[in-house]
C-alpha positions in Angstrom: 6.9 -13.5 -27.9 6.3 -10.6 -30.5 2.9 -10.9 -32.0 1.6 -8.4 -35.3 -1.0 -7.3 -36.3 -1.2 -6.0 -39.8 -3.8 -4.3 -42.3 -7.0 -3.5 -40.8 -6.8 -6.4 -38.3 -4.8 -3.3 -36.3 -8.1 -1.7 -36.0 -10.2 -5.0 -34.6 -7.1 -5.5 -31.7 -6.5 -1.4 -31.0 -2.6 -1.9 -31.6 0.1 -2.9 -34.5 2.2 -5.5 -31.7 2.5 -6.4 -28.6 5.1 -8.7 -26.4 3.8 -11.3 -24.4 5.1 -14.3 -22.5 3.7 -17.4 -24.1 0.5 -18.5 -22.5 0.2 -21.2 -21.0 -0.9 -24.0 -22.8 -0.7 -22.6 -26.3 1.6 -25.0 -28.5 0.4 -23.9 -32.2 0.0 -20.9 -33.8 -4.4 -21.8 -33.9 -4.2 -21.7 -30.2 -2.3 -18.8 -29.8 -4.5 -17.0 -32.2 -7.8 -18.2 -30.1 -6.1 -16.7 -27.1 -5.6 -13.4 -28.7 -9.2 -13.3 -30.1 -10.2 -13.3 -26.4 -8.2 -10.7 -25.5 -9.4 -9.2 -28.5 -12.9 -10.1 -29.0 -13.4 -7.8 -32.3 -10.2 -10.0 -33.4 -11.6 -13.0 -32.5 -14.9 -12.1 -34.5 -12.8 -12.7 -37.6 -11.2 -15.5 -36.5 -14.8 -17.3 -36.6 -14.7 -17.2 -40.7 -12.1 -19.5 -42.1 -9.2 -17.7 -44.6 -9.9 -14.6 -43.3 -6.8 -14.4 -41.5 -3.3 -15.5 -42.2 -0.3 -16.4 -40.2 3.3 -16.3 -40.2 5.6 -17.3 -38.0 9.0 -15.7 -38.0 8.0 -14.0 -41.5 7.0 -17.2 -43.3 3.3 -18.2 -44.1 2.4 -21.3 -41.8 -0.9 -22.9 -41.2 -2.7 -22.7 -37.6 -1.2 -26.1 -36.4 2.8 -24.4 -36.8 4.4 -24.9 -33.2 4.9 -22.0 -31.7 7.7 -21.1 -28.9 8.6 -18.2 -26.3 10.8 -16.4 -28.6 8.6 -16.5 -31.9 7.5 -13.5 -33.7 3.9 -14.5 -35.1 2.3 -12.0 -37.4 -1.7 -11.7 -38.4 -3.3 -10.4 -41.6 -5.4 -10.4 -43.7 -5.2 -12.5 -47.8 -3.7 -10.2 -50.1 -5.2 -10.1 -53.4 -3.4 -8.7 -56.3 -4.0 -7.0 -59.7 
């Protein structure tokens, strides 16, 4: 699975991507991202405040309990605000 990390959530995981086999026991897309905030710990610091983050899965804006699967591409970032 292809995992992104976008804005300055880049700077709290020290990369823009990276592949990795689905772990196991992650099924949703909240799971996934509580495994990566322990790889991650800065990450996972965010994760603790709800709204801070957003997902998508396969470029579309889903909520943490969106299935996720082996060949997903899930993407992190930050709410964009607009003017």
């Amino acid at each position: 699975m292809k995992v992104r990390y976008f804005a300055w959530l880049r700077q709290r995981t020290g990369v823009a991507e990276e592949e990795l086999p689905l772990p196991e026991g992650v099924r949703t897309v909240g799971e996934l991202a509580r495994y990566l905030g322990e790889r991650h710990p800065r990450f996972g610091e965010v994760l603790r405040t709800p709204g801070v983050v957003r997902f998508a899965l396969n470029q579309e804006y889903v909520d943490a309990d969106a299935p996720v699967g082996p060949d997903d591409e899930v993407a992190f970032f930050p709410p964009v605000t607009g003017g």
